[in-house]
N, C-alpha and C positions, 0 to 999 in steps of 0.2 A: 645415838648419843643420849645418855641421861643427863640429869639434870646436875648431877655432881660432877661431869665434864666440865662446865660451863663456866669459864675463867671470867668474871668483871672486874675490872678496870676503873677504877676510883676517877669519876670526872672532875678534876683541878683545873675547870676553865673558868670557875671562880676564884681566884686564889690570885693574890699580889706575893712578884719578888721583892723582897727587901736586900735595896743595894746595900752594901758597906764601903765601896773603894772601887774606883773613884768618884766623889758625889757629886748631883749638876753645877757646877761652877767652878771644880778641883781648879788652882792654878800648880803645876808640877814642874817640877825643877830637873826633874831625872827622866829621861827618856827610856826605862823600860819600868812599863807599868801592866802593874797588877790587878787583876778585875776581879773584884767579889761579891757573893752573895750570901744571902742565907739558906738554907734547905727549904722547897717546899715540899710537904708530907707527899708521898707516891708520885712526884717526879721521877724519872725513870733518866732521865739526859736534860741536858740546858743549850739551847741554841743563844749563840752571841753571836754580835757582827757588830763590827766598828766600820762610820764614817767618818769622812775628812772631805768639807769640815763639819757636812751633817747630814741627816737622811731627805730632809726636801731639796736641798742642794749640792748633792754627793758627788762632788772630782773623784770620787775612789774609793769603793767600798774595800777595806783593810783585810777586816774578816770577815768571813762568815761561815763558822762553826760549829757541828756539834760534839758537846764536851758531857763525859760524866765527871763529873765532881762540881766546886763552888769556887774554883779561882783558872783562872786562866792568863798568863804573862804573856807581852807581847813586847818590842821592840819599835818603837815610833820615832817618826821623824819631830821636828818643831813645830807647831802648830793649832790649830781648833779642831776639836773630834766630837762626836757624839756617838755613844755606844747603848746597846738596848740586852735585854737579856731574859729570856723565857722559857718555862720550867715545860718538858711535855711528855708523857708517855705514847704507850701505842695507840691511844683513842682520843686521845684531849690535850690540851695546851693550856697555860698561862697568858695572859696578855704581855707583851715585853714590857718592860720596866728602864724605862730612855732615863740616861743622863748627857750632860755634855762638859766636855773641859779641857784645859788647854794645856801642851807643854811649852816650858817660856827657855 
């Protein structure tokens, strides 16, 4: 193996997602909703997962995902959720990016 084998892996275990939808406190009116983000540079996939009604006290974890792209729709029932969302390739990860909110 030389050295122009040698595939690195950009570490993005510093790096924050910037949610856009749904932010902590959305109140929502329509029960299928849309989860977005922004890109982080050499993310490779995004793990999401939604609780209900949250992750210290989880009746139900909803999802739990891995997606390529920046949005992901789901189908929910009425109630309080909290959803998290983390950028990661083959050797590093994001920290997840929590918010929480409700459909009325």
């Amino acid at each position: 193996m030389s050295c122009s084998d040698v595939v690195l892996v950009d570490d993005i275990s510093g790096e924050n997602i910037r949610v856009l939808a749904p932010t902590d406190g959305a109140l929502l009116n329509e029960n299928i909703v849309t989860f977005t983000w922004e890109q982080v540079e050499d993310a490779e996939w995004y793990a999401i997962q939604i609780a209900k009604p949250n992750f210290a006290e989880a009746l139900q974890i909803v999802t739990d995902s891995t997606i390529i792209g920046l949005n992901f729709t789901k189908v929910l029932e009425l109630g309080e959720y909290q959803w998290r969302v983390r950028g990661e390739n083959s050797e590093y990860h994001t920290g997840y990016s929590t918010q929480s909110f409700a459909i009325e």
